[in-house]
C-alpha positions in Angstrom: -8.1 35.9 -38.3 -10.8 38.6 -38.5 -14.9 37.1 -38.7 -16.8 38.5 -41.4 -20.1 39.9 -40.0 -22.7 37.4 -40.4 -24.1 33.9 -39.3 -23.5 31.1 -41.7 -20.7 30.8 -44.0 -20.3 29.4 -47.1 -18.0 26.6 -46.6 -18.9 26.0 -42.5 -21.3 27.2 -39.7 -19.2 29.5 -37.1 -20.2 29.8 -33.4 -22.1 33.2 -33.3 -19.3 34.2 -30.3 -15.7 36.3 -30.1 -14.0 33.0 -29.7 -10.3 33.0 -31.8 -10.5 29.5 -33.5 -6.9 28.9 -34.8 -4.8 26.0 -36.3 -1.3 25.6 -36.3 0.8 28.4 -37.9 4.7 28.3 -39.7 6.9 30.5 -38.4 7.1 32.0 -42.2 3.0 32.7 -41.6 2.0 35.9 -40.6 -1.9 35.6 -39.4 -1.3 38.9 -38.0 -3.5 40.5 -41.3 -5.2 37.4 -42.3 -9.0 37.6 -43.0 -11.4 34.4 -44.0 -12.2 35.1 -47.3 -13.6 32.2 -48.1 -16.3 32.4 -45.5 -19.3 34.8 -47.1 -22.2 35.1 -45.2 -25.1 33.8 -47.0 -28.6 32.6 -47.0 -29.1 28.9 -45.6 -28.9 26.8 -48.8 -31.1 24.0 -47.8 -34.7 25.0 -47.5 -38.1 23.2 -48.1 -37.5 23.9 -51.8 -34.4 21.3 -52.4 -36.1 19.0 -50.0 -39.5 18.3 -52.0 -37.0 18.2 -55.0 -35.8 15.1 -53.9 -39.2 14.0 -52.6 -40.6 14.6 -55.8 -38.0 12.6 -57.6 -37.9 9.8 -55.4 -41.7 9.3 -55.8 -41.0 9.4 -59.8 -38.0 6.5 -59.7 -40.6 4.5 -57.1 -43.8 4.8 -59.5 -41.6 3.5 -62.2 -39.4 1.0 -60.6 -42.3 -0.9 -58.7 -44.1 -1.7 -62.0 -41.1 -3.1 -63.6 -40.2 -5.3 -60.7 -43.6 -6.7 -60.8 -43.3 -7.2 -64.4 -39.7 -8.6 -64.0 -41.3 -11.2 -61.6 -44.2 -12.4 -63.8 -46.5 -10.3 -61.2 -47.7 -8.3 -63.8 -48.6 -8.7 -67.1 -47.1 -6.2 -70.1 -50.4 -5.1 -71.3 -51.4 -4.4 -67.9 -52.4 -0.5 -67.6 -50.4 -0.5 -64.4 -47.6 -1.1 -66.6 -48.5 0.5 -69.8 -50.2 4.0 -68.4 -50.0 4.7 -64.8 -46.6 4.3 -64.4 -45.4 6.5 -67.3 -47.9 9.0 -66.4 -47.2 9.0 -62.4 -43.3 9.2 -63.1 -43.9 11.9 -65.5 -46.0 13.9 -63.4 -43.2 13.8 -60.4 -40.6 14.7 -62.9 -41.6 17.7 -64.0 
């Protein structure tokens, strides 16, 4: 199968080399023509971007979740601004 000019591919990352990486074929297969087309050289996906979404998020669910534990174990009281202000507010501001 013919490489498509470029580094990393949509579905996998390809050694930058000529090696011929081939799977078992059917006698009724021809690979003689056969190009990867599902292989489109692209821009990385993953960058700093994705990785402070999830940051961001985790720090929301965290802000929010700690409170209620310590109001589900009698650690905190419901009227508490912990409970009643700072964690809405925190979660909110990580959320957006």
């Amino acid at each position: 199968a013919a490489r498509p000019p470029g580094d990393t591919f949509a579905w996998t990352e390809q050694p930058s080399g000529d090696d011929v990486v081939q799977g078992p074929t059917a006698p009724q297969n021809s690979s003689a023509a056969a190009v990867i087309s599902y292989d489109v050289a692209h821009r990385a996906p993953w960058d700093w971007r994705v990785s402070l979404y999830t940051w961001t998020k985790g720090i929301a669910a965290g802000a929010y979740l700690v409170p209620l534990l310590l109001l589900l174990t009698g650690w905190l009281d419901p009227s508490d601004g912990l409970w009643v202000w700072a964690a809405p507010v925190v979660a909110a501001v990580f959320l957006a």
